[in-house]
C-alpha positions as CSV (number, residue, x, y, z in Angstrom):
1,X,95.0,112.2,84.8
2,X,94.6,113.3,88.4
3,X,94.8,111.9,91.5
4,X,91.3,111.2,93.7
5,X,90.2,113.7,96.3
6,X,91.7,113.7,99.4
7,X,89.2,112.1,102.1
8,X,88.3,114.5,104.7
9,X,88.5,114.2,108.3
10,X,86.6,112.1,110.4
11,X,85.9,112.4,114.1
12,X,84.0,110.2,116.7
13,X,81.7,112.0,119.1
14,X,82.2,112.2,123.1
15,X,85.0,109.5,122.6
16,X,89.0,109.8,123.5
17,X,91.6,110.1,120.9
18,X,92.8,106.5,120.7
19,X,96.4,108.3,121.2
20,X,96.0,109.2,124.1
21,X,95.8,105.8,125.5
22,X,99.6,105.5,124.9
23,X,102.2,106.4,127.5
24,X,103.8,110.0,126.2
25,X,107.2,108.8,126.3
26,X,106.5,105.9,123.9
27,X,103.8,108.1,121.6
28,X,106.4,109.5,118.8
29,X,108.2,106.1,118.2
30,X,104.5,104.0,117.8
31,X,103.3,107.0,115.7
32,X,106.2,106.6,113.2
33,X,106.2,103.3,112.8
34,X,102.5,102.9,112.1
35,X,103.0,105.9,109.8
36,X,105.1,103.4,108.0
37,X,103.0,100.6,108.6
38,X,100.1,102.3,106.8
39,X,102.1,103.5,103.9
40,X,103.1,99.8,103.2
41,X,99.1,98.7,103.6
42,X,98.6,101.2,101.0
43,X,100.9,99.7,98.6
44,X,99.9,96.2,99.2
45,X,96.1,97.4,98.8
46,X,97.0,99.5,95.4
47,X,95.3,102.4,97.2
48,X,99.0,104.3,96.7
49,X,98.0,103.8,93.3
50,X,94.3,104.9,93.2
51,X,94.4,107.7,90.3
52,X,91.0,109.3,88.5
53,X,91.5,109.2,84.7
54,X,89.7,111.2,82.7
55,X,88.7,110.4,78.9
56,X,90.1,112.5,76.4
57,X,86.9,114.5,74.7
58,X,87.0,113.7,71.4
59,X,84.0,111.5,71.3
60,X,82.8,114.2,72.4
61,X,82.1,112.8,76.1
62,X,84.7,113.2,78.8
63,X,83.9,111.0,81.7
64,X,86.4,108.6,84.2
65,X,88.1,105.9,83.0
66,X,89.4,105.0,86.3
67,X,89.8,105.3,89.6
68,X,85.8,106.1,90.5
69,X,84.7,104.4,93.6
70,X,81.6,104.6,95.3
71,X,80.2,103.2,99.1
72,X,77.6,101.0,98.5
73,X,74.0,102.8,98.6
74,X,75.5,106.0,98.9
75,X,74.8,108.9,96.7
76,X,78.5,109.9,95.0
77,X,78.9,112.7,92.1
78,X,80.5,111.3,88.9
79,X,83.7,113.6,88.8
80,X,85.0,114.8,85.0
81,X,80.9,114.5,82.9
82,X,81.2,116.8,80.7
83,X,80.2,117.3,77.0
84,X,83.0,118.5,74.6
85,X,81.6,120.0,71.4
86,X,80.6,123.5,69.3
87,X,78.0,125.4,70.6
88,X,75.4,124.8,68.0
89,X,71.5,125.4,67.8
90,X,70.5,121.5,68.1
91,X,70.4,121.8,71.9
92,X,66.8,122.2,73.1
93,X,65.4,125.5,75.0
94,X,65.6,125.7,78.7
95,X,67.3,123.0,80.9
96,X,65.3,119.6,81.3
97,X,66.0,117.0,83.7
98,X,64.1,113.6,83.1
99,X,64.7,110.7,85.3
100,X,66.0,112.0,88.3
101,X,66.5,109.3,91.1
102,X,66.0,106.4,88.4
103,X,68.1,104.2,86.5
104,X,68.0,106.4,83.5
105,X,68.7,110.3,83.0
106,X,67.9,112.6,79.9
107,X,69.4,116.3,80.2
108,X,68.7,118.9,78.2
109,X,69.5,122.4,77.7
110,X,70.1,125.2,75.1
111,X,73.2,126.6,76.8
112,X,76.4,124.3,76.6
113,X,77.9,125.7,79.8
114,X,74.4,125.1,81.9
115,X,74.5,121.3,80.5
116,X,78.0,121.2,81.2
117,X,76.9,122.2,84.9
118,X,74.1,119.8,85.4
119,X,76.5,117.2,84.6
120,X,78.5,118.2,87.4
121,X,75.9,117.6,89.4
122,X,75.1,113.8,88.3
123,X,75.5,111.6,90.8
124,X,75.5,107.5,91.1
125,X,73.5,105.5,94.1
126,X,74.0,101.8,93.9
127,X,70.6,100.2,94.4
128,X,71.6,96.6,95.8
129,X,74.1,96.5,98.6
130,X,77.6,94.6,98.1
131,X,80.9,95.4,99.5
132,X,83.0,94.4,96.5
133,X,81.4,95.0,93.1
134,X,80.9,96.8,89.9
135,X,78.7,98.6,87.8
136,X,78.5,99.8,84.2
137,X,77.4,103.3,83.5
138,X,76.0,104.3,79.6
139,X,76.6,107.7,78.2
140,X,75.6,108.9,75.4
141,X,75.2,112.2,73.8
142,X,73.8,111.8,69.6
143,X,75.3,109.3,67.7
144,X,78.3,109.0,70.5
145,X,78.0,106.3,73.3
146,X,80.7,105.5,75.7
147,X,80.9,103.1,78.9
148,X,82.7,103.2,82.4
149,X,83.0,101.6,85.1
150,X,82.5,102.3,88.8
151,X,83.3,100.3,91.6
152,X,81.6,99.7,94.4
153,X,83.7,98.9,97.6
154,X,82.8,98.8,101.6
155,X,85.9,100.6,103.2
156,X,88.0,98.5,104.7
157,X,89.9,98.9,108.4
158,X,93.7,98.4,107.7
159,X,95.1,95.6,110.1
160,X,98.7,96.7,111.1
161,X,101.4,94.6,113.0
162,X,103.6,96.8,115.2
163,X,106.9,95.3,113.9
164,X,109.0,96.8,117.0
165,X,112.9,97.6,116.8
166,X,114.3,94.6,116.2
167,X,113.8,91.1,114.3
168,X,112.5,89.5,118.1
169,X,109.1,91.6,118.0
170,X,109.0,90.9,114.0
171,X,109.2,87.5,113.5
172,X,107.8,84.7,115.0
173,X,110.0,80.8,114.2
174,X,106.8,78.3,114.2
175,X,107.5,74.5,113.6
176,X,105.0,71.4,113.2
177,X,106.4,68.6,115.1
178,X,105.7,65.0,115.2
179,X,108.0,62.4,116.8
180,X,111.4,63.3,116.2
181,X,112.4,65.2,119.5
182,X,115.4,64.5,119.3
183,X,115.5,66.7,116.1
184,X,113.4,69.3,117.5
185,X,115.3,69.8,120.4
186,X,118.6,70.4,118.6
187,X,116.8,72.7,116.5
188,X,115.3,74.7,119.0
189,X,118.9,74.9,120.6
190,X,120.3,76.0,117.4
191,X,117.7,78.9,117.5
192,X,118.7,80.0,120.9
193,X,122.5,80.0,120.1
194,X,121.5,82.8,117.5
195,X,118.2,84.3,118.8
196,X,118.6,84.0,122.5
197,X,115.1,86.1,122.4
198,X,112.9,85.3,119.4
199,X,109.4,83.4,120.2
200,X,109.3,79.9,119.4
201,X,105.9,78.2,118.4
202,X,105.7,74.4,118.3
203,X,102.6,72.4,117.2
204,X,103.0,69.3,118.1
205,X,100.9,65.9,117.3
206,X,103.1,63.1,118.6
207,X,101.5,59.6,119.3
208,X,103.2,59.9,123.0
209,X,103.6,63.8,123.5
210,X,106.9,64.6,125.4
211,X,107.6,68.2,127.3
212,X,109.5,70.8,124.7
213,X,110.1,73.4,126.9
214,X,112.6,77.0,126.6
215,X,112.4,80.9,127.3
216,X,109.5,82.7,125.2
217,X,108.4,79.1,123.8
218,X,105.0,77.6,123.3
219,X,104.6,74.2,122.8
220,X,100.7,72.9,121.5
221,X,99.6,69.6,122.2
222,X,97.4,68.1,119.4
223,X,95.6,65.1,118.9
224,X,97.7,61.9,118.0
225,X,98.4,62.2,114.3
226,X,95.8,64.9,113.5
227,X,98.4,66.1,110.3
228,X,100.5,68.0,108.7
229,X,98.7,70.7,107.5
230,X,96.3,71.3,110.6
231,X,99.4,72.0,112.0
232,X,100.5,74.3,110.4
233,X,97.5,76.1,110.9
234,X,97.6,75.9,114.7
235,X,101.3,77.3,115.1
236,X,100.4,80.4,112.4
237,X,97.2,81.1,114.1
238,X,98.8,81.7,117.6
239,X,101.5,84.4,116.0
240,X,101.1,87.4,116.8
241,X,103.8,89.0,114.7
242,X,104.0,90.6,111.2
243,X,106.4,87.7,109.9
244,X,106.6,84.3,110.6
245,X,109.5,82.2,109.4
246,X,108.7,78.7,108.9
247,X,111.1,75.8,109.5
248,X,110.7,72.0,109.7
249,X,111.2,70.7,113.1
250,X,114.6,68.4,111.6
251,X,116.2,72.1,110.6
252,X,119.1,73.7,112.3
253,X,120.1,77.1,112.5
254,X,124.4,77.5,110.7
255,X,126.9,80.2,111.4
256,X,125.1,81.9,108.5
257,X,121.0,81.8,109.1
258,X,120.2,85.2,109.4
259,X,116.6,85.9,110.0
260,X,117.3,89.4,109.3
261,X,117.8,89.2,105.4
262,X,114.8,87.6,105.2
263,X,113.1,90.9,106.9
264,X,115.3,93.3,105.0
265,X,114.1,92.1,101.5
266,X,109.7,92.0,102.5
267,X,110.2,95.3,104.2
268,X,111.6,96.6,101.0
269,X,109.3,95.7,98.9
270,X,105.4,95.1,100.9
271,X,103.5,93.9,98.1
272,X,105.4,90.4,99.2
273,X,104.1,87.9,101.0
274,X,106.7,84.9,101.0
275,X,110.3,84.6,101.0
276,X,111.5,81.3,100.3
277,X,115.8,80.5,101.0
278,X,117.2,77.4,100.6
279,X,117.6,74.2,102.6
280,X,121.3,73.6,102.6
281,X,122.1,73.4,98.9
282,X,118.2,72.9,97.5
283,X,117.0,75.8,96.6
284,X,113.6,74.4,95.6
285,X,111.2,76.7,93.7
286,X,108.3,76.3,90.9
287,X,106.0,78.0,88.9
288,X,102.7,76.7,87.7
289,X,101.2,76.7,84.6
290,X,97.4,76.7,85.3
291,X,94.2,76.8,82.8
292,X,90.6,77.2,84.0
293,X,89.2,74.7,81.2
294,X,86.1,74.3,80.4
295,X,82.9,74.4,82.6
296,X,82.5,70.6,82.5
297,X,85.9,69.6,83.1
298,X,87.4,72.4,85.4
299,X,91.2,73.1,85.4
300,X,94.4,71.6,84.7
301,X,97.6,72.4,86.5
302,X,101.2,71.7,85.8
303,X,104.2,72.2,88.2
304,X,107.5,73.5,86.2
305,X,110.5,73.9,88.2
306,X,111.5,77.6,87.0
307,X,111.0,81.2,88.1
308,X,109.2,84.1,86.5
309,X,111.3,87.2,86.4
310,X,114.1,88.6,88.8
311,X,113.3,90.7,92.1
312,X,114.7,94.0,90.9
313,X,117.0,95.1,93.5
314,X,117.7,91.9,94.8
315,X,120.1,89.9,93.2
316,X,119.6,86.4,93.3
317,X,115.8,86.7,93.9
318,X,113.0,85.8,91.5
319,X,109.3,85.8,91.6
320,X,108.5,82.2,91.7
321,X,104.6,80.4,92.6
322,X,106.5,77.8,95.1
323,X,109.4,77.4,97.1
324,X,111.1,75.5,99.4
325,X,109.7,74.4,103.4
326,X,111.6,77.1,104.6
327,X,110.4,80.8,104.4
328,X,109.1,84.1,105.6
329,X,105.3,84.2,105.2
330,X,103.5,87.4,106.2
331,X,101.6,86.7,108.8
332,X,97.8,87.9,107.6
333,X,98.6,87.1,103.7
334,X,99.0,83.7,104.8
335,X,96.4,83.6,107.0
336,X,93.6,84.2,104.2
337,X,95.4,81.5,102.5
338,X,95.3,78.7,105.2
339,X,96.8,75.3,104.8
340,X,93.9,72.5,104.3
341,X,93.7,70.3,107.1
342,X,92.3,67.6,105.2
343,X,96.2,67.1,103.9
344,X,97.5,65.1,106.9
345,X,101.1,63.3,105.6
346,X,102.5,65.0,102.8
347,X,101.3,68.3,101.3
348,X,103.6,71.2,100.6
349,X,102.6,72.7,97.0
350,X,98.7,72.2,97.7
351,X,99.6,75.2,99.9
352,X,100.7,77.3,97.0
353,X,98.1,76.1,95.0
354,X,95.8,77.9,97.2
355,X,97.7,80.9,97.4
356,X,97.8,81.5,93.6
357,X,97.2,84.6,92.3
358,X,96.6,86.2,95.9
359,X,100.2,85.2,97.4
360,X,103.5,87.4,95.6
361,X,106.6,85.0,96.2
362,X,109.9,85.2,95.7
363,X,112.9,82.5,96.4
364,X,116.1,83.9,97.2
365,X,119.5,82.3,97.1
366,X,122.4,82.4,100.1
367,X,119.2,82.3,102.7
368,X,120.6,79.1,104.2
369,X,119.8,76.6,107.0
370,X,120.9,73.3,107.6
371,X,119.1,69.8,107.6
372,X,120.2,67.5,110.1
373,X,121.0,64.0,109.4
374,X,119.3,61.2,110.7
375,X,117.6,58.1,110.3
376,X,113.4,58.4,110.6
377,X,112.4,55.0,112.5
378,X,109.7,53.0,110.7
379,X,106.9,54.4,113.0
380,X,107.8,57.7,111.6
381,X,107.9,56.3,107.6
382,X,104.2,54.5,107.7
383,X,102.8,58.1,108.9
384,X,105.1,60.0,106.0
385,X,104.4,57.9,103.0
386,X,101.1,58.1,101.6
387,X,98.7,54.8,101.4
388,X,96.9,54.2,98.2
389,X,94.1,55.3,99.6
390,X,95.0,58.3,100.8
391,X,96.7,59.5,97.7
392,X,93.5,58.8,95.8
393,X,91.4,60.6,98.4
394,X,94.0,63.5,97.9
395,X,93.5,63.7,94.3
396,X,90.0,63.3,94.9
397,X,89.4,66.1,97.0
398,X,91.8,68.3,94.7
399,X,89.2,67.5,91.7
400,X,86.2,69.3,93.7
401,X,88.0,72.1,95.8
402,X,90.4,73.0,93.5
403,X,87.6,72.5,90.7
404,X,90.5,70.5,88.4
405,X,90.8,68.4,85.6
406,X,93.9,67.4,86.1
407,X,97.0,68.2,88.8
408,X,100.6,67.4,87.3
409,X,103.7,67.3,89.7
């Protein structure tokens, strides 16, 4: 097992070094930090990871096992083909090549060493452009066939967020209001009295909007009643930090909400997307149990309220698929997630349900806030609780997008 070849450097003709766009003073700081920044994408991306292994000979073929990635339509030599075996008299005389630039090659030689050398040269074009795909190879020599992989991937551009020097150019507190000012405001204040500096956004889709104004805090005007989760997408589609920490807009920051810990545990480990805390004493989390089904049917899904495993390092973590309405999303994981806007009153694990198998969560305990009491007027109640109607339509539009049999709470 070795790791890939280094890539070699690139350059862009009669074009500035993007560097030296940045004041000198402030050059060494930004480089280190995207340094960083660009290890972490690594590990998220498994790139960190990216090793070539080679198959042991003793079929006798040795040829990679993993790690071989091509561009699409762009000739790539197939590292580690060789042929393992005695030099015997079964080889034919001279070298023959048959079938170069086609879908399949016969080699020939009477030398082992020269057949070991046209193998080096063997290369791999894929003939249909796609930037995320795969493609079997055959190899054979005599009674031996084996079969590898190779993937086929369009390089990527890594997306960084400059997360600053301090938890004010790192996170970003977003809340979906509706109504219940009196709440909000109290919240926001709450937020000031510990982050007199951190942005604020506030989507906001009130029958009878009212101003919400503050220091570095943007306030969204939606239309009447336009829901929940379209919401939620507004307020995380106008951040422009790595984190976001998400809070209902009846919240309230205590003596002990600390945005920090929250930024201390994803930075540690950047394969993360969402840490979830607890809302007083609920430390609501879930896992779901999901099966793909049959073709006919499509899927079923059930909700269990435990964890998976423990966060190593982090006591009181654990990986869970769900957790509470108060957490630390990454900003672009969440992003390719999105929340559905056709979920306008109440939706919270169809969020989740979405983000399974691409999102990595983990709830933590003694990540606290507060939950302020009050009384929700009746105007506020007929928009919360679900109709009939709209709990059918929910279900029913689960059954197509989520492609499921069955959806159990």
């Amino acid at each position: 097992m070795r790791p890939n070849e280094n890539p070699t450097p690139c350059s862009c003709q009669d074009t500035e070094p993007a560097n030296s766009h940045v004041p000198k003073h402030a050059l060494e700081e930004l480089e280190k930090r995207r340094a960083e920044e660009y290890r972490q994408h690594l590990l998220r991306t498994g790139k960190e990871n990216d090793v070539l292994i080679l198959a042991p000979a003793n079929t006798p073929l040795q040829y990679p096992l993993k790690g071989f990635r091509v561009t699409p339509m762009r000739p790539t030599l197939i590292p580690g083909l060789s042929l393992q075996t005695k030099t015997r008299a079964l080889f034919k005389e001279g070298e023959l090549a048959i079938g170069q630039n086609e879908k399949e090659l016969r080699l020939s030689s009477n030398s082992l060493l020269k057949l070991n050398e046209m193998l080096s040269r063997v290369t791999y074009t894929s003939t249909i452009y796609h930037i995320r795909t795969e493609d079997l190879v055959y190899f054979s020599f005599e009674d031996h066939e084996v079969v590898f992989p190779i993937e086929i991937r369009r390089l990527s551009v890594p997306v960084l967020f400059d997360p600053g020097k301090d938890v004010n150019s790192q996170v970003t507190v977003v809340v979906k209001a509706f109504l219940r000012y009196k709440e909000l405001n109290l919240l926001v204040n709450s937020i000031r009295w510990r982050y007199p500096k951190i942005k604020i956004i506030v989507a906001d889709d009130s029958l009878e909007p009212q101003k919400v104004e503050g220091e570095n805090l943007e306030h969204y005007l939606m239309p009447p009643a336009k829901g929940w989760f379209a919401g939620r997408n507004l307020a995380v589609s106008q951040v422009s930090t790595k984190y976001f920490l998400w809070v209902d807009d009846d919240f309230v920051f205590l003596n002990n909400t600390r945005i920090e810990r929250f930024v201390e545990i994803m930075e540690a480990n950047p394969e993360l997307d969402v840490v979830g805390g607890q809302v007083e004493s609920n430390s609501f989390f879930f896992k779901m149990n999901y099966e793909e089904g049959t073709v006919e049917e499509g899927g079923c899904i059930t909700r269990v309220f435990h964890t998976h495993a423990p966060l190593p390092g982090f006591d009181g973590c654990f990986f869970a698929d769900g957790v509470v309405n108060y957490f630390l999303g990454r900003t672009a994981a969440v992003r390719k997630v999105g929340f559905d806007p056709f979920l306008k009153r109440v939706a919270h694990t169809e969020f989740f349900v979405d983000g399974l198998g691409d999102l990595l969560i983990v709830t933590c305990q003694g990540l606290e806030i507060g939950h302020q009491k009050h009384s929700n007027t009746d105007k506020y109640l007929s928009f919360r609780q679900p109709s009939k109607w709209d709990s059918e339509a929910k279900m029913t539009h689960h059954f197509f997008k989520n492609h499921l049999k069955c959806m159990k709470y």
